[in-house]
C-alpha positions as semicolon CSV with decimal commas, in nm:
position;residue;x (nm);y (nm);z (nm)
1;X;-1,978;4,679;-3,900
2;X;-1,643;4,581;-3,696
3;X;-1,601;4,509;-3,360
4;X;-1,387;4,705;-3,128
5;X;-1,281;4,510;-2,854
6;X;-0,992;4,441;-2,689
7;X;-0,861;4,093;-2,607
8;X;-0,535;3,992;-2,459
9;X;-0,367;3,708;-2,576
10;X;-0,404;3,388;-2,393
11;X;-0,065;3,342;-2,175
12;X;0,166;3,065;-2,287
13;X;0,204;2,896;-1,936
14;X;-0,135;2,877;-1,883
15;X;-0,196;2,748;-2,257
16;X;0,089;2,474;-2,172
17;X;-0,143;2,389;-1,835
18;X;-0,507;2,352;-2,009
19;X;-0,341;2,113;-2,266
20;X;-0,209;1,904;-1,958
21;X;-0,509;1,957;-1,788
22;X;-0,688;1,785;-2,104
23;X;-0,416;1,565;-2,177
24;X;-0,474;1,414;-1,794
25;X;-0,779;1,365;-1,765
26;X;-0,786;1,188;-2,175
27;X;-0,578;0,907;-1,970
28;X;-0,752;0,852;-1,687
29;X;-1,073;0,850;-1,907
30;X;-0,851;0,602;-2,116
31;X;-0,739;0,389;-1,798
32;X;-1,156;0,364;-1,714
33;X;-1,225;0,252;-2,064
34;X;-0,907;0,026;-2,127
35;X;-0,999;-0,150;-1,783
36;X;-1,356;-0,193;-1,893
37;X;-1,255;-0,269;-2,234
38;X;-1,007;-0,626;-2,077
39;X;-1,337;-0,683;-1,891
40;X;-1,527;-0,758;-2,198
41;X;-1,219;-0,892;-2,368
42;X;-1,206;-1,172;-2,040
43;X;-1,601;-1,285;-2,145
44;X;-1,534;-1,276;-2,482
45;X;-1,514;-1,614;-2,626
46;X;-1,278;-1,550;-2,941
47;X;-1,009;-1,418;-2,650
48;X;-1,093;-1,699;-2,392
49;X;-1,025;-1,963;-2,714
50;X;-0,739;-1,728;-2,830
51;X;-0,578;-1,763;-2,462
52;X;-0,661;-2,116;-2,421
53;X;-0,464;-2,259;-2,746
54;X;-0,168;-2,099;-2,621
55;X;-0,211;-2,238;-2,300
56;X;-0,253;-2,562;-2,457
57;X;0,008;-2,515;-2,707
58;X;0,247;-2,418;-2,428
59;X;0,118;-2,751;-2,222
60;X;0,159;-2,985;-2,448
61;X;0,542;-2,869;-2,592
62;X;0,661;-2,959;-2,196
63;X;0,820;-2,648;-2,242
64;X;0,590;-2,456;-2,012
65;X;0,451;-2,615;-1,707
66;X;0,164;-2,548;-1,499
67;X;0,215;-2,449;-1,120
68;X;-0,045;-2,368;-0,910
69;X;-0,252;-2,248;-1,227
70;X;0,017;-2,022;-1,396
71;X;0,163;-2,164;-1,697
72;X;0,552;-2,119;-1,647
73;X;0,817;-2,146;-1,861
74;X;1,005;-2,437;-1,808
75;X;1,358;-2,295;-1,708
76;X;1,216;-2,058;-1,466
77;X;1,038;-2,393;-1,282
78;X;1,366;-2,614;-1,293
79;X;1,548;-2,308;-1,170
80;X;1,340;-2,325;-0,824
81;X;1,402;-2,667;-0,783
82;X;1,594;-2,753;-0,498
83;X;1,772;-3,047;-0,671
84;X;2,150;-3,106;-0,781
85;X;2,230;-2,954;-1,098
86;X;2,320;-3,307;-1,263
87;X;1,982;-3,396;-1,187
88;X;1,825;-3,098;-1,334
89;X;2,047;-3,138;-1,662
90;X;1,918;-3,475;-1,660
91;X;1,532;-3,319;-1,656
92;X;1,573;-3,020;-1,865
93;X;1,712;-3,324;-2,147
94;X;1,389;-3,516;-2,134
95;X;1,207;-3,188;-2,186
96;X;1,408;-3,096;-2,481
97;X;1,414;-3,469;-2,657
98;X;1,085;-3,467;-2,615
99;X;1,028;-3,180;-2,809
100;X;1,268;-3,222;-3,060
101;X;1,132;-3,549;-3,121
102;X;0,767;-3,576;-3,044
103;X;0,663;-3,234;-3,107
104;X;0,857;-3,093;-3,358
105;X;0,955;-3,415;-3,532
106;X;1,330;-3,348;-3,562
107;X;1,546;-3,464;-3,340
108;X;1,844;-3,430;-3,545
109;X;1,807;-3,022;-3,475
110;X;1,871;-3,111;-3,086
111;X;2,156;-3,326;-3,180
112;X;2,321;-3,086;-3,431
113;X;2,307;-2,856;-3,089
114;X;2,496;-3,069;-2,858
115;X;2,695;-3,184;-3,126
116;X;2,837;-2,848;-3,204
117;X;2,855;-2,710;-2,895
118;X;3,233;-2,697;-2,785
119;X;3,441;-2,554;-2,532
120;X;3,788;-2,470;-2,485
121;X;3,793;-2,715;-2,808
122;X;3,662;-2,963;-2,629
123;X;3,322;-3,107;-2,718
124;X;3,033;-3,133;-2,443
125;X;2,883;-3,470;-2,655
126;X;3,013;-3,769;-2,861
127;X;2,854;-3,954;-3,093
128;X;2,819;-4,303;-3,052
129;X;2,614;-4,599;-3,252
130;X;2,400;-4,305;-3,409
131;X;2,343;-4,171;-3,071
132;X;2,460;-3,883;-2,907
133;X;2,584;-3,897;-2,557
134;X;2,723;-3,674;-2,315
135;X;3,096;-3,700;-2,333
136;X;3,192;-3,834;-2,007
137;X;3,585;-3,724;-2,058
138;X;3,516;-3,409;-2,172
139;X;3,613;-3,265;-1,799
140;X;3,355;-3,023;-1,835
141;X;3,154;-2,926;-1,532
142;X;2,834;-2,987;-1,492
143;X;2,728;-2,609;-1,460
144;X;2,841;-2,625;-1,822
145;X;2,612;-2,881;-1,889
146;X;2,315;-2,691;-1,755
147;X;2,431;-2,366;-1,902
148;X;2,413;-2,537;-2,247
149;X;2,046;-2,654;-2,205
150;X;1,920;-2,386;-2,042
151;X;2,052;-2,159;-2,336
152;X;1,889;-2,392;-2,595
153;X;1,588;-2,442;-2,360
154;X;1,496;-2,021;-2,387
155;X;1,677;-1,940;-2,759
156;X;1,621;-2,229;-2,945
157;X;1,357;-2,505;-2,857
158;X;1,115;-2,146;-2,735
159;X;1,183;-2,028;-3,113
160;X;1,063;-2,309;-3,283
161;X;0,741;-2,281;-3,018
162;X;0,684;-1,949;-3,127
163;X;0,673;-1,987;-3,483
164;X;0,385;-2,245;-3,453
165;X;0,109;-2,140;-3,686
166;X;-0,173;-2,196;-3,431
167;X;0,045;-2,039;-3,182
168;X;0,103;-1,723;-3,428
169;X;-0,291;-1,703;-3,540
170;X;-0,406;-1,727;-3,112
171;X;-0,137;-1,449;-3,023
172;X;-0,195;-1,205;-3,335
173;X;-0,572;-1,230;-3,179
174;X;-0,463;-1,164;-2,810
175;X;-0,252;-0,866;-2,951
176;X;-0,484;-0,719;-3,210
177;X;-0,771;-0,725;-2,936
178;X;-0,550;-0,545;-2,696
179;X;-0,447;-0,299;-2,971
180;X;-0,778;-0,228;-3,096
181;X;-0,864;-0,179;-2,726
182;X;-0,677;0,108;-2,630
183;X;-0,690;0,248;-2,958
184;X;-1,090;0,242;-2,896
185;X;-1,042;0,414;-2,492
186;X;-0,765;0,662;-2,665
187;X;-1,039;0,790;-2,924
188;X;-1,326;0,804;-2,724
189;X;-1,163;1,009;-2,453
190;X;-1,016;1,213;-2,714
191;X;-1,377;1,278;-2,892
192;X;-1,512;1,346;-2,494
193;X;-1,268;1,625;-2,420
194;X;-1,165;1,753;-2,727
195;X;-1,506;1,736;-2,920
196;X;-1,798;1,682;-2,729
197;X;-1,750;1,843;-2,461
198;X;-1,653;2,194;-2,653
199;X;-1,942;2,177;-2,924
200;X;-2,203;2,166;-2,587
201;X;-2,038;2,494;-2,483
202;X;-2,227;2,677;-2,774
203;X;-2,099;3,041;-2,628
204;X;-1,722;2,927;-2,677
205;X;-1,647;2,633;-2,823
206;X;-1,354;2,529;-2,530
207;X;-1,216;2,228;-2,364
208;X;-1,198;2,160;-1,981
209;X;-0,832;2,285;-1,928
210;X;-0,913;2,567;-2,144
211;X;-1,238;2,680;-1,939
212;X;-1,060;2,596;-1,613
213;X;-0,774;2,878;-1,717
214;X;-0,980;3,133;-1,916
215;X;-0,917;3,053;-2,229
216;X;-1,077;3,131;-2,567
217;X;-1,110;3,072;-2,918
218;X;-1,204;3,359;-3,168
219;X;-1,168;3,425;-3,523
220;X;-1,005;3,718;-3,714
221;X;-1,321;3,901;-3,715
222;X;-1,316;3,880;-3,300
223;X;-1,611;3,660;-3,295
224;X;-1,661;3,325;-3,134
225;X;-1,556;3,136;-3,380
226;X;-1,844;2,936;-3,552
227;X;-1,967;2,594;-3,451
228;X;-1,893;2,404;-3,787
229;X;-1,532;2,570;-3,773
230;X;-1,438;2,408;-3,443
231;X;-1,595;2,108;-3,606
232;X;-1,337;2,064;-3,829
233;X;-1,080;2,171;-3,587
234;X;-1,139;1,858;-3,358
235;X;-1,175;1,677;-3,689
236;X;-0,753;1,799;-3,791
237;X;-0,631;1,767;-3,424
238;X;-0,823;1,423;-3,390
239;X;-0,709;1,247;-3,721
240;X;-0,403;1,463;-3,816
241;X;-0,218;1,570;-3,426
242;X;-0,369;1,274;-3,230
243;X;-0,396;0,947;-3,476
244;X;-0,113;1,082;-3,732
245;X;0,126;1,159;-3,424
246;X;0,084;0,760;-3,288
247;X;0,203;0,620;-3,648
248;X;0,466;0,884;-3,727
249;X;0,644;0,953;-3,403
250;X;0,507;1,223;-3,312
251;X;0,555;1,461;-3,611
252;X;0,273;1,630;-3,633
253;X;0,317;1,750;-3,267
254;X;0,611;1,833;-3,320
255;X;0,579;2,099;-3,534
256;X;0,230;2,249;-3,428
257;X;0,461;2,269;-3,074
258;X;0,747;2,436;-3,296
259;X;0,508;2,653;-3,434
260;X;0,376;2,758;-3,085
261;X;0,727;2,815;-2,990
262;X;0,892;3,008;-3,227
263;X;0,601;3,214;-3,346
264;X;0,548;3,598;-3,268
265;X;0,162;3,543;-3,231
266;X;0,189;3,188;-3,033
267;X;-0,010;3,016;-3,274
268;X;-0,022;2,633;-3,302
269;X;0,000;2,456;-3,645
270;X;-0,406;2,440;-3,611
271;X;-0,455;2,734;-3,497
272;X;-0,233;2,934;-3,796
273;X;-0,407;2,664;-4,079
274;X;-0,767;2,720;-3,930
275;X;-0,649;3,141;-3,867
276;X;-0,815;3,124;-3,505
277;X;-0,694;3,315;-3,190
278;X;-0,648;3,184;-2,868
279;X;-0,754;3,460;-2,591
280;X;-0,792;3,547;-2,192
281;X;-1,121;3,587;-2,139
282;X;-1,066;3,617;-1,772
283;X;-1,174;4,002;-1,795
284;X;-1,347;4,033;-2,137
285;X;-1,617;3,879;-2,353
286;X;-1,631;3,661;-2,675
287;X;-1,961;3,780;-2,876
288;X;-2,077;3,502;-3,105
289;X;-2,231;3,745;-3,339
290;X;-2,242;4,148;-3,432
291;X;-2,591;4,158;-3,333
292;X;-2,530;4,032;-2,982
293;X;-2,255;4,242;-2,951
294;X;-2,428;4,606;-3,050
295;X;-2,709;4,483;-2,787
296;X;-2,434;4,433;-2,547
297;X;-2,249;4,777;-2,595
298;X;-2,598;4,961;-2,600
299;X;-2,657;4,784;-2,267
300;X;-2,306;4,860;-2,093
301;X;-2,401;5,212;-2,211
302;X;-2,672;5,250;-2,024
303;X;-2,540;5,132;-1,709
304;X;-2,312;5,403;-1,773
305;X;-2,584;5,684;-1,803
306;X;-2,778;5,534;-1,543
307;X;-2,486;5,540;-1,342
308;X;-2,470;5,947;-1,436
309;X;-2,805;6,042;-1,371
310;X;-2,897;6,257;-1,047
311;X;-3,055;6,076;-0,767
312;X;-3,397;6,186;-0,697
């Protein structure tokens, strides 16, 4: 037996509104969870140690320092001195012979630097008895100077910093933790509204933004469609339109939108692979099977005859 009904197709605009109506409320469920998610990260003691060797590592290079608990970098805290700039060239030296030398072990590295470092063929240091010096009759001025450490301060002495294994291992934890954490709010937000949610609404299997604008799924027979179908649908748009999309720009999107766009029928990439229809139900119903729909037509028939009969 068919069915004869009638539906309308589901109206673009208000298809484009239930996705951003879903799409909305996916980040602010993501926001809650992300939030939550730094709150355990904060009491959790592989971050706290993760966070605490760079601190330390940062400490004890003198290229950081600490003010007033924040850890600094060491050019912004020279920079908000109020001292004269040969005096602050004079600092910003001890810093970086320091780390040259203690820390890193190389001196030479700093002293390549100043050695090479010429302008208007005029060099900024000298060489004398093995040691280099600034060069007093250079003429250059002492903003020079400054500009010179402060550029090997930031590119230079931070690069070697950064390249630290310890510092390396502590920061791929930080970052992995963070990654792993929104990837963790994204999904289960996702799964809410685009899984959960649906499969509880066992009469037709819609999101929130899709209720909120009458909105429908059925099949090509112009029944609900069936709960194991929409199953795997959330399975393709979760794994293939959500997770794909984040690791390949967006591709899969792209074309389940081109497909919505440029097709006769409106259909999405899902919905032409899966062949589902997307309906108004504002004025009609979705039957889930034949059965309930003969025992709804024989009912809507009576009303009519009732509805004919004399009064008494």
């Amino acid at each position: 037996m068919k069915i004869e009904a009638h539906y309308l197709k589901a109206r673009n605009l208000f298809r484009v509104y239930s996705f951003l109506v879903d799409l909305t409320l996916i980040i602010f469920t993501s926001l809650i969870l992300v939030t939550i998610g730094f709150l355990i990260l904060n009491n959790a003691s592989f971050y706290i140690n993760a966070n605490s060797d760079i601190k330390e590592i940062r400490l004890n290079s003198k290229l950081y320092i600490e003010d007033d608990e924040n850890v600094l970098p060491y050019s912004e805290y020279i920079e908000s001195l109020d001292e004269p700039i040969t005096s602050k060239n004079e600092l910003i030296d001890e810093v970086l012979t320091y780390f040259y030398k203690e820390y890193l072990g190389d001196i030479d590295i700093y002293n390549d630097l100043k050695l090479d470092k010429v302008i208007d063929n005029t060099h900024l240091f000298i060489e004398v008895n093995d040691e280099v010096l600034v060069n007093e009759n250079s003429g250059i001025s002492s903003a020079e100077y400054y500009n010179f450490y402060i550029d090997t301060l930031n590119n230079n002495a931070i690069g070697y910093l950064f390249s630290n294994y310890e510092f390396i291992r502590a920061s791929r934890t930080i970052l992995i933790s963070i990654f792993i954490n929104i990837l963790i709010s994204i999904i289960i937000s996702s799964l809410i509204y685009y899984m959960i949610i649906p499969l509880l609404s066992f009469t037709n299997h819609s999101t929130i933004g899709m209720k909120i604008f009458k909105i429908g799924y059925i099949n090509s027979d112009a029944l609900t469609i069936k709960t194991y179908k929409y199953f795997l649908i959330s399975l393709f748009n979760f794994f293939i339109m959500d997770l794909l999309s984040l690791f390949t720009l967006f591709i899969p999107l792209i074309i389940s939108f081109s497909f919505f766009l440029f097709r006769k029928d409106s259909k999405s990439l899902t919905d032409y692979l899966f062949n589902v229809n997307k309906i108004n139900i504002e004025k009609g119903k979705i039957f889930k099977t034949i059965g309930e729909y003969v025992h709804y037509k024989n009912i809507e028939s009576k009303k009519f005859l009732d509805s004919d009969s004399p009064l008494n």
